[in-house]
C-alpha positions in Angstrom: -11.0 13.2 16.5 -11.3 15.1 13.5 -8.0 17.6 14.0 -6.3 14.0 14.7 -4.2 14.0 11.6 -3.5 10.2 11.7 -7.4 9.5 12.1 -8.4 11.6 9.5 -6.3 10.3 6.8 -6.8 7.0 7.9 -10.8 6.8 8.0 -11.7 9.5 5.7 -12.4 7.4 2.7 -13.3 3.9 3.7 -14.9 3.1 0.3 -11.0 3.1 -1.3 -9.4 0.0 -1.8 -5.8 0.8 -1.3 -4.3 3.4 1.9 -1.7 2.8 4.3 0.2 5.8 6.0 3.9 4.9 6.2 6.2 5.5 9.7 9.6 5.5 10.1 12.0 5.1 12.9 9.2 4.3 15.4 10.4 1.8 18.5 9.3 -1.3 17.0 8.8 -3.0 20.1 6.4 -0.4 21.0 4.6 -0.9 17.6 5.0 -4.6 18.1 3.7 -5.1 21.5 0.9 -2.7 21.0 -0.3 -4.7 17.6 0.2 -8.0 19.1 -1.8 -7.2 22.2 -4.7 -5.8 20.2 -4.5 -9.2 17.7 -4.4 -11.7 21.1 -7.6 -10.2 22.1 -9.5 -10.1 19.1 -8.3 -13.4 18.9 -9.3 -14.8 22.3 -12.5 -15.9 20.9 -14.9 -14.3 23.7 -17.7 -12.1 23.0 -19.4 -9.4 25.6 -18.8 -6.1 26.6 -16.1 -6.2 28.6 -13.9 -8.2 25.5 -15.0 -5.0 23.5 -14.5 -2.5 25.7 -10.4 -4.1 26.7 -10.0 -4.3 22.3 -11.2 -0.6 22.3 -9.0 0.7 24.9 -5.8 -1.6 23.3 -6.7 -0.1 20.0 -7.5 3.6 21.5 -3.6 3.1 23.2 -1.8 2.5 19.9 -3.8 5.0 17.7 -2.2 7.2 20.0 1.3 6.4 20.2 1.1 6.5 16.1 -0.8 10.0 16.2 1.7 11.4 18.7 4.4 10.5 16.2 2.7 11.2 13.0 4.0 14.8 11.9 7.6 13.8 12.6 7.8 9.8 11.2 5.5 9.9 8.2 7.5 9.0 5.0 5.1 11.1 2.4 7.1 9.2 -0.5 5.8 6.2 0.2 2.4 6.3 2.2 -0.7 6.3 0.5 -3.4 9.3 1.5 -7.2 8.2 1.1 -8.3 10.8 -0.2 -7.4 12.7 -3.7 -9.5 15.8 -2.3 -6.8 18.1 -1.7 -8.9 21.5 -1.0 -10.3 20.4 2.3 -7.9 17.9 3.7 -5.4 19.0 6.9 -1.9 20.0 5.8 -0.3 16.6 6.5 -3.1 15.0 4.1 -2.2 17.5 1.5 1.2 17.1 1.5 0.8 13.3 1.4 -1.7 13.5 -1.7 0.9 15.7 -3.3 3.6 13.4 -2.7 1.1 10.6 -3.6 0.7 12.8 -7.0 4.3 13.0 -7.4 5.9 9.9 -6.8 3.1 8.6 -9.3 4.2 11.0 -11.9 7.7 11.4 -11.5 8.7 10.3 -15.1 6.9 13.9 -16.6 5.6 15.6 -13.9 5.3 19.4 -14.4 3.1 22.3 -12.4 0.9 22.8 -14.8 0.0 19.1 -14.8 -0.3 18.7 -10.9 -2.1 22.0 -11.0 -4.8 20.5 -13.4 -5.0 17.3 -11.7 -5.8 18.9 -8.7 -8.4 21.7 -9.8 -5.7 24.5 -8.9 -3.8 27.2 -10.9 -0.1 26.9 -11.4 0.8 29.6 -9.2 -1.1 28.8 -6.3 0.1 25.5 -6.2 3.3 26.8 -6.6 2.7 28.8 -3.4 0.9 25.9 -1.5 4.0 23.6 -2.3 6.3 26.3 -0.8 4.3 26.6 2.0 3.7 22.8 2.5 7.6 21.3 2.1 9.2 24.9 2.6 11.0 24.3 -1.6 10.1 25.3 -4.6 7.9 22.9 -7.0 11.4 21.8 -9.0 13.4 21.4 -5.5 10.4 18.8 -4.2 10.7 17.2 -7.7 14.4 16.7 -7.0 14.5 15.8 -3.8 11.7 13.0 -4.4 13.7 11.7 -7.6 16.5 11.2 -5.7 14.8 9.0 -2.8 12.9 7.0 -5.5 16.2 6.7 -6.9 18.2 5.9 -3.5 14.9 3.4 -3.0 16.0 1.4 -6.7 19.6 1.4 -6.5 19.6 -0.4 -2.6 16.9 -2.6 -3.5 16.8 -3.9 -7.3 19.1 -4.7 -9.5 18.0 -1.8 -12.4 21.0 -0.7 -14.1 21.7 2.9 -13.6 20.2 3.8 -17.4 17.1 2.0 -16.4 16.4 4.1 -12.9 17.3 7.7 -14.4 15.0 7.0 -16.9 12.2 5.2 -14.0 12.5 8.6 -11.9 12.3 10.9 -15.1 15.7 11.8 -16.6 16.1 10.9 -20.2 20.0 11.8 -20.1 21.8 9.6 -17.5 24.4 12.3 -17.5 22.0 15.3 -15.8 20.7 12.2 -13.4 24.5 11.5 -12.1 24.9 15.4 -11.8 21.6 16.0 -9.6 22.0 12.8 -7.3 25.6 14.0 -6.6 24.3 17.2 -6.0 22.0 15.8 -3.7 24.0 13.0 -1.8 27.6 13.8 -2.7 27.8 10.0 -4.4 27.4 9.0 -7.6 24.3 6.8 -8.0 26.9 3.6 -8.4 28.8 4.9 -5.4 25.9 5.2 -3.3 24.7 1.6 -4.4 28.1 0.2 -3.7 28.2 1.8 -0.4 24.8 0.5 0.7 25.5 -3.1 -0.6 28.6 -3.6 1.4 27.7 -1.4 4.3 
């Protein structure tokens, strides 16, 4: 189980309070069925081995579908990776730690920053990030301002002003220019267009 990405990131640091791992476009009756099947047997109320064994084997089943998926559904803006030991994790857990790192520090994030944070020099983070997301350190930035800021404008009611400044651009004029960039909308179009649509 240990080159199971999903179990790994999931049970590596039991002592932490806070970690979820966040899918996307999974079949939710899949997901559904699968949980509530697992919850009707741990709820039956029997004990013995054979209880056990069936909640093992329900549980074993849906660990699986969510591992089979886990490279290609995992949102890394908005899970949470256990651990904030980035030198041994797999490659999915570092990315996810990174992104963790990011989204956290997205108001004045820089690479030397990350870099200290995570006990690394600024090039070779540089080079890890590339590797990692295939971008540069300031294209990740962007990309993960923008879907903090696509995130904001669909789901609060924070004026433009206040989410340029929330996802780290003091002028509201470079913010309009690098979510257009990025979406082809303006932040209010993009807001009106999810509203209505």
């Amino acid at each position: 189980m240990a080159n199971n990405g999903l179990v790994h990131d999931i049970f590596k640091d039991l002592d932490q309070a806070e970690s979820y791992v966040h899918y996307t476009g999974l079949d939710k009756m899949i997901c559904h069925e699968g949980l509530n099947f697992c919850q009707r047997i741990a709820e039956a109320g029997e004990d013995g081995y054979f209880v056990d064994y069936e909640l093992s084997l329900a549980c074993a089943g849906f660990l699986t579908e969510l591992s089979r998926h886990y490279h290609s559904r995992v949102r890394l803006d908005s899970s949470r990776f256990p651990s904030s030991n980035v030198h041994y994790a797999n490659p999915m857990t570092r990315t996810g730690m990174i992104m963790n790192y990011l989204v956290a520090n997205i108001q004045d994030v820089t690479l030397e920053k990350m870099a200290t944070h995570f006990g690394y020099q600024p090039k070779y983070l540089s080079c890890l990030i590339r590797q990692l997301f295939d971008q540069t350190f300031s294209q990740l930035k962007t990309e993960t301002r923008v879907s903090i800021s696509k995130s904001l404008l669909e789901l609060t009611t924070n004026s433009i002003e206040e989410i340029s400044e929330i996802v780290g651009y003091p002028s509201v004029s470079n913010y309009y220019r690098a979510f257009k960039m990025a979406t082809g909308l303006t932040p209010r179009e993009y807001r009106k267009m999810r509203r209505e649509g």
